[in-house]
C-alpha positions as CSV (number, residue, x, y, z in Angstrom):
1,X,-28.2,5.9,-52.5
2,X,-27.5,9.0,-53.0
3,X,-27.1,12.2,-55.8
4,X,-27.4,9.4,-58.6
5,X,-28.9,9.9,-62.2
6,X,-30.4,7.6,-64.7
7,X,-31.8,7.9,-67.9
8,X,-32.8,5.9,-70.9
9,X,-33.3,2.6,-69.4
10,X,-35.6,0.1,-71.2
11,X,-37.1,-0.8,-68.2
12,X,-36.9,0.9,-64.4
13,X,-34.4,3.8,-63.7
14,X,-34.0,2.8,-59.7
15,X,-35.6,-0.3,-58.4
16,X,-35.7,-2.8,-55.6
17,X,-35.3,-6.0,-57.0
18,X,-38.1,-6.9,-54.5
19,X,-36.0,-6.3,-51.6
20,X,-37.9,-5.7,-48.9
21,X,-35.2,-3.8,-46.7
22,X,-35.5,-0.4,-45.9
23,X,-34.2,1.5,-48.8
24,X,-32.9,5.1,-48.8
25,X,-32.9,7.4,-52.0
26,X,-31.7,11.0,-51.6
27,X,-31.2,13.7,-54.1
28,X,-31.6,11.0,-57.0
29,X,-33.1,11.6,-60.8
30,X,-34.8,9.4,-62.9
31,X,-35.4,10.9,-66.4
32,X,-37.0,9.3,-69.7
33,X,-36.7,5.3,-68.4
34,X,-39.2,3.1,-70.1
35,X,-40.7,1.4,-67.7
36,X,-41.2,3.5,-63.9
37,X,-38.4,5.8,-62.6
38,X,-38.7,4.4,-59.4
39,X,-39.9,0.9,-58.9
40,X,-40.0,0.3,-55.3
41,X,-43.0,-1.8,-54.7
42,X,-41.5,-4.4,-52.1
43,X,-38.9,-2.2,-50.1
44,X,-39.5,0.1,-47.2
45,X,-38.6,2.8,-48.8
46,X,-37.4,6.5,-47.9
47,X,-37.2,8.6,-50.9
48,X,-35.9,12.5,-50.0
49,X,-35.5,15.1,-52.4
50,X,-35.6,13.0,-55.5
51,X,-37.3,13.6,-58.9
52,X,-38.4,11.3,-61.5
53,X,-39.5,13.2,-65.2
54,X,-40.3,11.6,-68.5
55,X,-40.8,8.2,-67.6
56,X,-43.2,5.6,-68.6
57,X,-44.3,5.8,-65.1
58,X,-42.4,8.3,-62.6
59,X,-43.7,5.8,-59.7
60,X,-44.4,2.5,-58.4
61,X,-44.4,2.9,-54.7
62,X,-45.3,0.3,-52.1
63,X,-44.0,1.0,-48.2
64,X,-43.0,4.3,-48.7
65,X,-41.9,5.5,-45.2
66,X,-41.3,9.5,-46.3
67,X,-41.8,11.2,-49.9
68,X,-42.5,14.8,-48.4
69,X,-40.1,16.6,-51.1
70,X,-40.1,14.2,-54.1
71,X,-41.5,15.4,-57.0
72,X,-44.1,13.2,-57.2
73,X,-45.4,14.7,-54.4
74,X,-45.4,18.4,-56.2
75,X,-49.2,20.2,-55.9
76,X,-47.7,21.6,-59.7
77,X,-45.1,19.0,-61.4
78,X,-42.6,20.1,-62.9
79,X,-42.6,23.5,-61.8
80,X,-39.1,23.0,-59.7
81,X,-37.1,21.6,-63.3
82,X,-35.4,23.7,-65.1
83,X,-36.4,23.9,-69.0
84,X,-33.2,22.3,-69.9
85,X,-34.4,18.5,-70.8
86,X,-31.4,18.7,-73.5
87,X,-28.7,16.0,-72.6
88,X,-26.0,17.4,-74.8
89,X,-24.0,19.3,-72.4
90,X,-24.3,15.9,-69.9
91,X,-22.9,13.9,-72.8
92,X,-20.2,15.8,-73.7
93,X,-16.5,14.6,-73.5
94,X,-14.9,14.5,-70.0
95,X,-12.3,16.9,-69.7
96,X,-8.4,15.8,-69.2
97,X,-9.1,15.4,-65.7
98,X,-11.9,12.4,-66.3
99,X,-14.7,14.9,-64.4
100,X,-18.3,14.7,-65.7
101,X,-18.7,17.8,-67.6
102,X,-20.1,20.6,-65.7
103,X,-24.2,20.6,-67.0
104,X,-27.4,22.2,-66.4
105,X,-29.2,19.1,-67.3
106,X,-32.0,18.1,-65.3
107,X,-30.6,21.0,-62.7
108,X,-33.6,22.1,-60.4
109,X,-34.5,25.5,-59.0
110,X,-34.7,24.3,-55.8
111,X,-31.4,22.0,-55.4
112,X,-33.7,18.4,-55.7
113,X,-32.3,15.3,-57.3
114,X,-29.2,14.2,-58.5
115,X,-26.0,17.2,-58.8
116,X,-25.3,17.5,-62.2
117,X,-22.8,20.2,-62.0
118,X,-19.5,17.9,-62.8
């Protein structure tokens, strides 16, 4: 999977279902889910350059393979967001074209997680 975003679930933002197959996430964002951002307790997973925020839990990790630039693994979290935690601009209308609208939402410093530029 890669350069997805979700937000608001009830429960899990990404998960495994309990598949235990080598799973790879990269450049993905979990923000404000209820339950953990991602739940990947079963697979053999390889998260790179992914950030979970505002979650119930940002975490659940089992056989994690690699999680060097996640933000989970930041010395200070939440130093490489940017302040803007505002969906509005991501909720806006889609243009004629049916693009996402261009957003700063959840944008990083640093280029980690999901592009939210539209």
């Amino acid at each position: 999977m890669r350069s997805n975003a979700v937000q608001d679930n009830r429960g899990a933002g990404f998960t495994d279902e309990n598949n235990p197959g080598r799973l790879r996430l990269t450049d993905d964002t979990a923000y404000r889910d209820g339950a953990a951002g991602f739940a990947l307790p079963a697979a053999a997973a390889s998260p790179h350059g992914d950030i979970a925020v505002g979650n119930g839990t940002d975490t659940v990790l089992g056989h994690v393979t690699e999680a060097p630039d996640d933000s989970w693994q930041d010395t200070a979290p939440g130093t490489s967001l940017s302040p803007s935690t505002r969906p509005a601009t991501a909720e806006a209308a889609r243009p004629p074209g049916g693009a996402l609208p261009a957003t700063s939402f959840l944008r990083t410093r640093d280029g980690r997680g999901a592009d939210m530029t539209g």
